[in-house]
GUMAR-422184 format. One record per residue (C-alpha): residue number from 1; residue in one letter; chain; z, x, y. Coordinates in Angstrom, 2 decimals. Layout:
{NUM, A, A, {Z, X, Y}};
...
This chain:
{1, X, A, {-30.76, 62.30, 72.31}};
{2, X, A, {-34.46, 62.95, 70.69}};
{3, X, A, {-36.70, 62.71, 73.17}};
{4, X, A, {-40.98, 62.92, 72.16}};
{5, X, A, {-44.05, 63.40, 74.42}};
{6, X, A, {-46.28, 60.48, 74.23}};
{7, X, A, {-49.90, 61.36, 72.48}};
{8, X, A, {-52.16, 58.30, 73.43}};
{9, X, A, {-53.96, 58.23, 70.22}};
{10, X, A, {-54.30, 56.76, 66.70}};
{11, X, A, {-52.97, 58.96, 64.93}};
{12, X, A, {-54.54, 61.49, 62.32}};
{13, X, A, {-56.77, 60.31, 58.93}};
{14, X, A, {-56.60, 57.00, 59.90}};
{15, X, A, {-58.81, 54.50, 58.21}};
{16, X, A, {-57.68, 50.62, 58.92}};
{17, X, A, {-58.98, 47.64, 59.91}};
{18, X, A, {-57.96, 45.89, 63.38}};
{19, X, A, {-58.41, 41.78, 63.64}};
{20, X, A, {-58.30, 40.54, 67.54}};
{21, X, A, {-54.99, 37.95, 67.12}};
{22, X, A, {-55.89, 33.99, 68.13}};
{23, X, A, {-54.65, 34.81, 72.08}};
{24, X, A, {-56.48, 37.73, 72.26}};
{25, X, A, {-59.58, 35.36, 71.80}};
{26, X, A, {-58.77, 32.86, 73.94}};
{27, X, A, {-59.22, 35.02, 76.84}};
{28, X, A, {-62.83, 36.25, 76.02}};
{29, X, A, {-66.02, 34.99, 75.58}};
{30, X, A, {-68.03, 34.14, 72.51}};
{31, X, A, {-69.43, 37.60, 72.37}};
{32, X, A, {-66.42, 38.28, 70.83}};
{33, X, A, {-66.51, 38.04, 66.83}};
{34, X, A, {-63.60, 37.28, 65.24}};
{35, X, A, {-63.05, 39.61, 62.74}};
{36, X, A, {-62.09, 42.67, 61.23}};
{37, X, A, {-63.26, 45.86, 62.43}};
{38, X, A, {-62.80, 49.34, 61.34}};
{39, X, A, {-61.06, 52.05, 62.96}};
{40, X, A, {-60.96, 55.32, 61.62}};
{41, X, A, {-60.23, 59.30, 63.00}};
{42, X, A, {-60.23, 62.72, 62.11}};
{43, X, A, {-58.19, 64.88, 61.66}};
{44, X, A, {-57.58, 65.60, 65.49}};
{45, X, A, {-57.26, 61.71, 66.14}};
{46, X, A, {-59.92, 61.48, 67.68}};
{47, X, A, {-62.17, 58.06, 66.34}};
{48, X, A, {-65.16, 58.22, 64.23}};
{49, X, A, {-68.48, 58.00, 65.91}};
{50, X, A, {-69.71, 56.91, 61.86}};
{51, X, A, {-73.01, 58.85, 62.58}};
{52, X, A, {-74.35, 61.02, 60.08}};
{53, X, A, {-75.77, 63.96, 62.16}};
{54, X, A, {-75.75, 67.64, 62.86}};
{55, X, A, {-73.18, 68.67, 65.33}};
{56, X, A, {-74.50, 72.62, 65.48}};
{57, X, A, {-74.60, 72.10, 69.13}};
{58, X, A, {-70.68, 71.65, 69.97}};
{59, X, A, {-68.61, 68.70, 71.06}};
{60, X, A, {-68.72, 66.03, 74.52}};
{61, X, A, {-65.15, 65.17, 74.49}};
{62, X, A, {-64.72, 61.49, 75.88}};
{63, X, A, {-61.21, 60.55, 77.40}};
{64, X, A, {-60.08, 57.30, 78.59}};
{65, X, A, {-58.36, 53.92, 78.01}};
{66, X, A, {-59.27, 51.13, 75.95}};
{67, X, A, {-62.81, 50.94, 77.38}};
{68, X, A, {-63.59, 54.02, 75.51}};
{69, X, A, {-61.96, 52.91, 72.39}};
{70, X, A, {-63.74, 50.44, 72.57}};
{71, X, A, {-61.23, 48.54, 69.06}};
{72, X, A, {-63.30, 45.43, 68.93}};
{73, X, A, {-67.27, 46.98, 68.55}};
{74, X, A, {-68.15, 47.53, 65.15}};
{75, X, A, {-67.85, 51.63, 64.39}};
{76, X, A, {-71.42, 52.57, 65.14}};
{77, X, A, {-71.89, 49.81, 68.00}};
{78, X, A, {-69.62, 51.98, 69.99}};
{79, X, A, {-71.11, 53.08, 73.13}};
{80, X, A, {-69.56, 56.84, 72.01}};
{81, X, A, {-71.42, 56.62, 68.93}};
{82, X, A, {-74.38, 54.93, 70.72}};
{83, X, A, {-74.44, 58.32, 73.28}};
{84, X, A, {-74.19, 60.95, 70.06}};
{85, X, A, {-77.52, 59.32, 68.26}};
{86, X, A, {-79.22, 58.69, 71.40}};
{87, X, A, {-78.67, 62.52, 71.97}};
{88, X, A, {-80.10, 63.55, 68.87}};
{89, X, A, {-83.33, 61.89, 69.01}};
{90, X, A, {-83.74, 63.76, 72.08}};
{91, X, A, {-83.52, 66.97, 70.39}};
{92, X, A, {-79.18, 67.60, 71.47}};
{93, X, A, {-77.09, 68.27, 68.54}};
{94, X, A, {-73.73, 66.88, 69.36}};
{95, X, A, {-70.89, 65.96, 67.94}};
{96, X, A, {-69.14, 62.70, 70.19}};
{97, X, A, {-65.59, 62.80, 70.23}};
{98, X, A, {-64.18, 59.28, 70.99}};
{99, X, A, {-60.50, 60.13, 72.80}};
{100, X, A, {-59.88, 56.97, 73.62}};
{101, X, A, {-56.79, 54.83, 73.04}};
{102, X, A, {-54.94, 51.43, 74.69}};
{103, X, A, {-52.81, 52.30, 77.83}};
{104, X, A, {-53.53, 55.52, 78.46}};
{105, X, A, {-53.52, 56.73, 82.25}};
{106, X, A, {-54.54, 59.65, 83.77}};
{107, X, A, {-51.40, 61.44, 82.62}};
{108, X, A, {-51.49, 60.70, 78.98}};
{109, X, A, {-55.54, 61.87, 79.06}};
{110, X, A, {-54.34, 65.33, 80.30}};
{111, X, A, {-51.44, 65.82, 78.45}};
{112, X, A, {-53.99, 65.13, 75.46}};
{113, X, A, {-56.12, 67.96, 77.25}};
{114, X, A, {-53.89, 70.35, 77.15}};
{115, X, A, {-51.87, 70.03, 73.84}};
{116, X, A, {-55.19, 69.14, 71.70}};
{117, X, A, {-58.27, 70.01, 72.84}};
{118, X, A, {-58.08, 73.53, 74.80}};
{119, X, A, {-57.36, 75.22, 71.64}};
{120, X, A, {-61.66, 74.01, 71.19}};
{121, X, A, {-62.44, 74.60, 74.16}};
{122, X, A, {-65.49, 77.17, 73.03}};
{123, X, A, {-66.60, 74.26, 71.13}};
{124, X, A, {-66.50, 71.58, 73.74}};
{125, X, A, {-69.46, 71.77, 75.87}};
{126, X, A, {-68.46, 68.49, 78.25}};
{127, X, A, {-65.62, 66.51, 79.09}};
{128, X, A, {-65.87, 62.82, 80.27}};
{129, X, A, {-63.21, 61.73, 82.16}};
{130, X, A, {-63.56, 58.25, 82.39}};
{131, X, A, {-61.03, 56.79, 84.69}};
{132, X, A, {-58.22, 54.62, 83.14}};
{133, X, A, {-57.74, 50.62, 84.99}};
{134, X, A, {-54.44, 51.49, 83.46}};
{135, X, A, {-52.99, 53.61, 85.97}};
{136, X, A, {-52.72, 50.66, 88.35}};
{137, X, A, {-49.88, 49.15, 86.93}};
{138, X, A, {-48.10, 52.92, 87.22}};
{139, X, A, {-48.98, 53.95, 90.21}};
{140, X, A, {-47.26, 50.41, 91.81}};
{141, X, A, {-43.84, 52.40, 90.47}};
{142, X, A, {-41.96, 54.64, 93.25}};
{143, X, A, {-42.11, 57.57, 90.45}};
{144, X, A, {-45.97, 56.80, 89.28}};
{145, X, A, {-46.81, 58.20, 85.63}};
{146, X, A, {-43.11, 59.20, 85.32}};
{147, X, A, {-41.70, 55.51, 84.69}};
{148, X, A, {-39.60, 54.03, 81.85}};
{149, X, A, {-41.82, 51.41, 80.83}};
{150, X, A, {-42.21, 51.48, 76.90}};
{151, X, A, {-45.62, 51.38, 77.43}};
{152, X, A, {-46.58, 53.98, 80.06}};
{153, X, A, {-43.65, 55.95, 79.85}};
{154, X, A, {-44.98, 59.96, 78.90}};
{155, X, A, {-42.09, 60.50, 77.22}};
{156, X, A, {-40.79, 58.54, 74.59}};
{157, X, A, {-37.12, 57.73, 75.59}};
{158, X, A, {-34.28, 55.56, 74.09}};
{159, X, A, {-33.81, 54.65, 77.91}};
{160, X, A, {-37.51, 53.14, 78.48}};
{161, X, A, {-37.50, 49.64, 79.40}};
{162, X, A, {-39.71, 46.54, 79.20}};
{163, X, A, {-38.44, 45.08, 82.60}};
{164, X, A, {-41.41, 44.77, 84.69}};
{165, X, A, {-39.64, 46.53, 87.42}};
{166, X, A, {-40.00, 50.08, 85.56}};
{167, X, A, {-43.85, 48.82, 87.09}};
{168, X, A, {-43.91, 47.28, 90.11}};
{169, X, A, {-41.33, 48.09, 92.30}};
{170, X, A, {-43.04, 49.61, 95.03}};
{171, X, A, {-46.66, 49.27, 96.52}};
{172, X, A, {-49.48, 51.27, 94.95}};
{173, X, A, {-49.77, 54.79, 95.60}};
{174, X, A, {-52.65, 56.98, 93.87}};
{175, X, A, {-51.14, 60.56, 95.26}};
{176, X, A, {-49.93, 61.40, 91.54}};
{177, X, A, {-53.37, 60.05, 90.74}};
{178, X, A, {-55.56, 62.44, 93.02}};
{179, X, A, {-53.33, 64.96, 91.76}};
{180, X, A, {-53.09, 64.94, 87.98}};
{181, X, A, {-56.85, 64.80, 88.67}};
{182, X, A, {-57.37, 68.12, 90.47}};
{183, X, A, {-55.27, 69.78, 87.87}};
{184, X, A, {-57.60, 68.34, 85.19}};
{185, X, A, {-60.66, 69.58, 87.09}};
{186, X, A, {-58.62, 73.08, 88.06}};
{187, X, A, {-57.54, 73.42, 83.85}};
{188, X, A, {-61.06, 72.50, 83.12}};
{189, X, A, {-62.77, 75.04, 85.25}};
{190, X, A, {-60.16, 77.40, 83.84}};
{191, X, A, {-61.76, 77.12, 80.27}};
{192, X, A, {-64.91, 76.96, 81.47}};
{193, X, A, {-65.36, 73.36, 80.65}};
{194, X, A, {-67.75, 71.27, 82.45}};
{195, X, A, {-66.52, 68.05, 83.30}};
{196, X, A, {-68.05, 64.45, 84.29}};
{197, X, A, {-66.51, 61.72, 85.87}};
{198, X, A, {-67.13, 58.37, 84.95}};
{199, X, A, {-66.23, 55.10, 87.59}};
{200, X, A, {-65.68, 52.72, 84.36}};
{201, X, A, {-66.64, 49.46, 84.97}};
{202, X, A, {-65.08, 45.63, 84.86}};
{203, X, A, {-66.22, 42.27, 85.01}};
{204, X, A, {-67.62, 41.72, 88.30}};
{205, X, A, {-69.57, 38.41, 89.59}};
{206, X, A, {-69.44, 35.96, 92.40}};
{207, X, A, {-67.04, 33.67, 91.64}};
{208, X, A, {-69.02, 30.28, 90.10}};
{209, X, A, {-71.93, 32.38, 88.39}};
{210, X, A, {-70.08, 33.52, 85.23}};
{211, X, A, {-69.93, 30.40, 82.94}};
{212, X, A, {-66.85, 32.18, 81.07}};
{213, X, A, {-65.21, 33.04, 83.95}};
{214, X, A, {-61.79, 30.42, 83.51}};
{215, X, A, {-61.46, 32.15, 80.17}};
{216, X, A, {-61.77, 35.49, 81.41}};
{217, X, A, {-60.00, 35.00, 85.24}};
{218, X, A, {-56.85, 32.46, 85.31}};
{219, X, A, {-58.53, 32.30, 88.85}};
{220, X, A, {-60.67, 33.43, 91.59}};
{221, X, A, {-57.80, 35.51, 93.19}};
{222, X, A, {-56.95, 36.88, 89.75}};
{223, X, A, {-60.60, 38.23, 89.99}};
{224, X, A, {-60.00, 39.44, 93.42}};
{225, X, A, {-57.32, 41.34, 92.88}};
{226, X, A, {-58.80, 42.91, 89.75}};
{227, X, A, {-62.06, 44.30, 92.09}};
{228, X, A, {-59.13, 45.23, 94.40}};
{229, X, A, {-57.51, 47.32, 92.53}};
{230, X, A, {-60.32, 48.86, 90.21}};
{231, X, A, {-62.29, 49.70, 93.65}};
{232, X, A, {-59.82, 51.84, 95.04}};
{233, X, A, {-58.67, 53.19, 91.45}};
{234, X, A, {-62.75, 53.89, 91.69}};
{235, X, A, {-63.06, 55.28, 95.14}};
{236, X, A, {-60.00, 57.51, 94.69}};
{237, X, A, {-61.01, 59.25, 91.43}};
{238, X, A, {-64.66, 59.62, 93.16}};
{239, X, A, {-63.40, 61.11, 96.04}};
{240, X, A, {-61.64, 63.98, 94.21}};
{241, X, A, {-64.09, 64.73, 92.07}};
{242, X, A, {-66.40, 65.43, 94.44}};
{243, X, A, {-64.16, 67.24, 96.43}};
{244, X, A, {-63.90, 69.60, 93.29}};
{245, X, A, {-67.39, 69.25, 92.77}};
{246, X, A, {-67.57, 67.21, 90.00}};
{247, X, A, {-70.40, 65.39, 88.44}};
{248, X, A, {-69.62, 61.25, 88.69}};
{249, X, A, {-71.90, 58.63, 86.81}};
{250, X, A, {-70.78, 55.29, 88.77}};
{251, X, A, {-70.68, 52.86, 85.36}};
{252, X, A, {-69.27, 49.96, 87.83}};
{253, X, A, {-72.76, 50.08, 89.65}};
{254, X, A, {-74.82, 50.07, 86.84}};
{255, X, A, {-73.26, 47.32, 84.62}};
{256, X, A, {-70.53, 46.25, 86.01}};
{257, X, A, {-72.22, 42.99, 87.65}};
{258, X, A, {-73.94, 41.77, 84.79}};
{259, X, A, {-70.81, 39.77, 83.06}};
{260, X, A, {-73.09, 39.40, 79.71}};
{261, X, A, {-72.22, 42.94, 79.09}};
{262, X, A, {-69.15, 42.20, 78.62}};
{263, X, A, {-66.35, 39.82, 76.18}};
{264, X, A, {-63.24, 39.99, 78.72}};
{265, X, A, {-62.33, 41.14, 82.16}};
{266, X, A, {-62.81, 45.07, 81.04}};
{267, X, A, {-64.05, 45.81, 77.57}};
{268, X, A, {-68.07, 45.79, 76.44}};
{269, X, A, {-69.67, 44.27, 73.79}};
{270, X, A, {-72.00, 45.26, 71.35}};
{271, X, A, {-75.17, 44.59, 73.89}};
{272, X, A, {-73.59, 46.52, 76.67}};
{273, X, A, {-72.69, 49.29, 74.73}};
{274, X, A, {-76.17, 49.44, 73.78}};
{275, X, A, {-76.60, 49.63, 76.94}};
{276, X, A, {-73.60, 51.88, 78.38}};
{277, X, A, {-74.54, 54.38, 75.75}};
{278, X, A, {-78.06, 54.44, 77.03}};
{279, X, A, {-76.98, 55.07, 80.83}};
{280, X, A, {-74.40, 57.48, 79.15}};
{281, X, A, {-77.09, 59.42, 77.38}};
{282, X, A, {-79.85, 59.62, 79.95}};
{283, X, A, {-77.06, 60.48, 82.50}};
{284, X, A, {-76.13, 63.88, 80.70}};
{285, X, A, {-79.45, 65.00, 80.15}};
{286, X, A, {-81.04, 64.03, 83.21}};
{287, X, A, {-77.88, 65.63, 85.04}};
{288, X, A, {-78.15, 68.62, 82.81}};
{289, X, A, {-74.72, 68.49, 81.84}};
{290, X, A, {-75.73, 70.23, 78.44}};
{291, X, A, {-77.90, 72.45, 77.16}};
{292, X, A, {-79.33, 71.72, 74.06}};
């Protein structure tokens, strides 16, 4: 039986053009253009910030889900590509590398750690770990990242399922979580690779206020259960990073209120990620995370 580790990404050289399907649209707002937008990646898979700059300085490596992806923002919209210009008119020469991709959890990020990016680790001056709303549906299964599910499953295995119970069939546990994140921090610190954690942010209002909300939120409990499960996804990650004294940028309490930054229940738009990338940018230097 062949048997594959998962890689989370794109793919190498990639240059296409991704269209958001007629049900994708229906659950989003009208911030949401329909139409095509481009996707393309290096040779490492990693998605092109579209920038023309000078990246003398090294690399801030960005992991995460589809919120760093971030498929339906025009190429240079992107708050990744938004963080590596605002950067260089303040005098940092850095090259952004977008590592984000659809479905990735915490286990997928650091496999993608390990096998890809610690061979540039003299080259990679930050790493932001932004953490995935996709390990919720994983961590509900008794063996956590380790599942079947076609999906989520690291290891790509004629015996993965689609059944929902390779999912949910227990109650959510985030010890592989807390885990897999204290051996990122540990391999990090290892390579001497500074590393900031980012609380990513969702859709969060009062329930009435958001004049998209029935196309964004079946219902109110829908919505509950979303801040439910992204707060303590949120409070866990927090609480191990600065237990390993990590640096954490709380996105959730900067934006995450203000639903016009947002097209759907998790994913930006063009003016919030104007306005992520801003918060981004001012975060690192401010913090110090690099030196220019």
């Amino acid at each position: 039986m062949k048997r594959e580790i998962r890689f989370k990404e794109w793919g190498q050289n990639v240059d296409e053009i991704h269209e958001p399907t007629d049900f994708y649209i229906s659950k989003c707002d009208a911030s949401l253009i329909n139409k095509g937008y481009s996707l393309r990646t290096d040779g490492d898979g990693n998605i092109i910030c579209g920038n023309d700059v000078d990246n003398s300085s090294g690399k801030i490596l960005m992991l995460g889900d589809s919120f760093v992806e971030s498929l339906y923002v025009d190429e240079k919209d992107r708050f990744a590509s938004c963080v590596e210009r605002n950067l260089h008119e303040l005098g940092f020469k850095f090259n952004v590398w977008n590592g984000g991709y659809s479905g990735a959890t915490s286990l997928h990020l650091y496999v993608n750690l390990i096998t890809k990016y610690l061979r540039y680790s003299s080259e990679i001056k930050l790493v932001m770990l932004f953490q995935p709303s996709c390990d919720g549906g994983p961590l509900n299964h008794s063996r956590g990242y380790w599942n079947r599910d076609k999906f989520f499953a690291p290891i790509i295995d004629s015996r993965n399922s689609s059944d929902s119970k390779e999912l949910y069939d227990s109650e959510i546990n985030f010890d592989h979580m807390r885990k897999i994140h204290r051996v990122f921090y540990s391999t990090c610190r290892e390579y001497s690779i500074p590393v900031c954690l980012v609380k990513t942010p969702f859709r969060d209002f009062s329930w009435g206020d958001d004049p998209d909300q029935s196309r964004v939120y079946k219902s109110r409990a829908q919505l509950d259960e979303r801040r439910r499960i992204m707060n303590a996804l949120m409070s866990n990650a927090d609480a191990i990073a600065k237990e390993s004294s990590v640096d954490v940028l709380d996105l959730e309490k900067e934006v995450g209120s203000n639903f016009k930054y947002f097209y759907d229940s998790l994913h930006l738009n063009n003016h919030g990620s104007y306005e992520v990338g801003r918060i981004i940018s001012n975060h690192i230097v401010e913090r110090g995370l690099v030196i220019s």
